[in-house]
Phi, psi and omega in degrees: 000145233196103183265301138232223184294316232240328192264070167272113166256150177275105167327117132241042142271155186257167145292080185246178170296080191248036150333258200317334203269292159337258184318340183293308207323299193305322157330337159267321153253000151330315218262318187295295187321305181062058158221069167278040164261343178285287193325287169339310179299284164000300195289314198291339172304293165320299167311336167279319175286347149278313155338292199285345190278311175322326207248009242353028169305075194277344169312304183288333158298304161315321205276307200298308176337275187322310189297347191272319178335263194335330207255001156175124186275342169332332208239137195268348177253019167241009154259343143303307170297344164312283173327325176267334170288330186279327174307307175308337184267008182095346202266083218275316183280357166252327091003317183294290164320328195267325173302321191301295170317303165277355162293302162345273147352259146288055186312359210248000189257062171312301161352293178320298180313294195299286164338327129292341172306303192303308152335245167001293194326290207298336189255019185096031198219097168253006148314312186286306179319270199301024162248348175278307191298332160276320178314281210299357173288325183284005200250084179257096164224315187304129198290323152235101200287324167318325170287346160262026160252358181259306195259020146277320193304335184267000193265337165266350163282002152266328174252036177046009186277030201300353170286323187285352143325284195273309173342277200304330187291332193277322183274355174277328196287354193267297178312350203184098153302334173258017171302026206357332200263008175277298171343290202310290186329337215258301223281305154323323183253316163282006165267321176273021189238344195076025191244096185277346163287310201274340179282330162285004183250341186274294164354314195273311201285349158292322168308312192287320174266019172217136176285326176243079181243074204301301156350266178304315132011246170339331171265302184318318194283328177270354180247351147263007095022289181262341184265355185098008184256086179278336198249297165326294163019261146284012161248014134296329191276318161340290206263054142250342184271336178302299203273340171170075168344305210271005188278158180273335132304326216257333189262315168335298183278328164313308176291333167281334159319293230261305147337306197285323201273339193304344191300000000 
């Protein structure tokens, strides 16, 4: 979920496999229930609608949610992805509902919490964001913490706060050495401080760790660029287009690709 080019905030939960988690669970509550043949359906239905949540079909994904839903309402992570399909869409107030409600469900599902976070962010109410976002910092069980040292970080790099900006960036990359969008975040907030050497050594170290990190990619190609480095540059606008032409970088850098050679 992408609010804009530079504020990319982190979900957390992703799209993986959570079969095996998902049937243990259930499985215990079937036996209360005694209908696992509803339950059972109920998952495969849930497993078509991440499918399809995957592909971003998010309509269709939300129609399979529901359908699992009805035959059990029961389960806080298929009203979480319900809440994440509606965030793609934008459906704010509906997504809200449904974390609540699988909070209902599971209070112990800190995830939901960073996820409102993203949420709250996303409608203008960033009190409630950093107060969702501390929830999941007080949690030390959560497994992955970089991703809410990431998404404080863009949220004081959004409020012009840049130490504190670069702080949480610096504890997200120390929580995840191979994080890419915290480098990128450091990278972001030393472009908004003015020091354009040290936001390309952050940059770069987001390129090592993800190679197809485009985002950084892109800033690189644009500050060298603005530095007079046409032939680095454009061979930064190359591998955004090598990695994905149809992207709205991938169409960006084509057109200066396309620019450069009319020259």
């Amino acid at each position: 979920m992408l609010k804009k080019h530079r504020g990319s905030f982190v979900l957390g939960s992703v799209l993986v496999s959570l079969v095996a988690f998902l049937v243990a669970g259930r499985a215990v509550d079937a036996a209360a229930q005694g209908d696992d043949k509803k339950i059972d359906e109920s998952l495969i239905i849930f497993n078509r609608g991440k499918m399809l949540h995957s592909e971003k079909r998010y309509d269709e994904a939300i129609v399979e949610y529901q359908r699992s839903l009805k035959l059990y309402d029961e389960d806080a992570w298929v009203w979480n992805y319900m809440a994440l399909a509606m965030t793609a869409k934008r459906d704010f107030k509906g997504a809200l509902k449904s974390f609540e409600k699988a909070l209902a469900l599971n209070p112990e599902l800190t995830d939901i919490h960073n996820n409102l976070g993203v949420v709250y962010d996303q409608m203008g109410r960033r009190d409630k964001a950093f107060e969702e976002f501390g929830r999941v910092l007080r949690d030390p069980t959560y497994p992955t913490p970089e991703k809410t040292f990431y998404n404080l970080g863009d949220l004081y790099l959004q409020e012009k706060n840049y130490e504190l900006a670069v702080m949480h960036f610096n504890r997200a990359v120390e929580k995840k050495p191979k994080f890419a969008m915290g480098y990128r975040g450091l990278g972001y907030a030393y472009m908004a401080m003015g020091k354009p050497e040290a936001a390309t050594r952050e940059f770069e170290r987001a390129i090592e760790a993800d190679p197809k990190d485009l985002p950084s990619l892109f800033e690189l190609a644009r500050i060298n660029d603005q530095g007079g480095k046409t032939s680095e540059a454009l061979s930064f606008y190359r591998r955004i287009v090598e990695a994905d032409r149809f992207s709205q970088l991938g169409k960006l850098s084509l057109s200066r690709l396309e620019g450069a050679a009319k020259k």
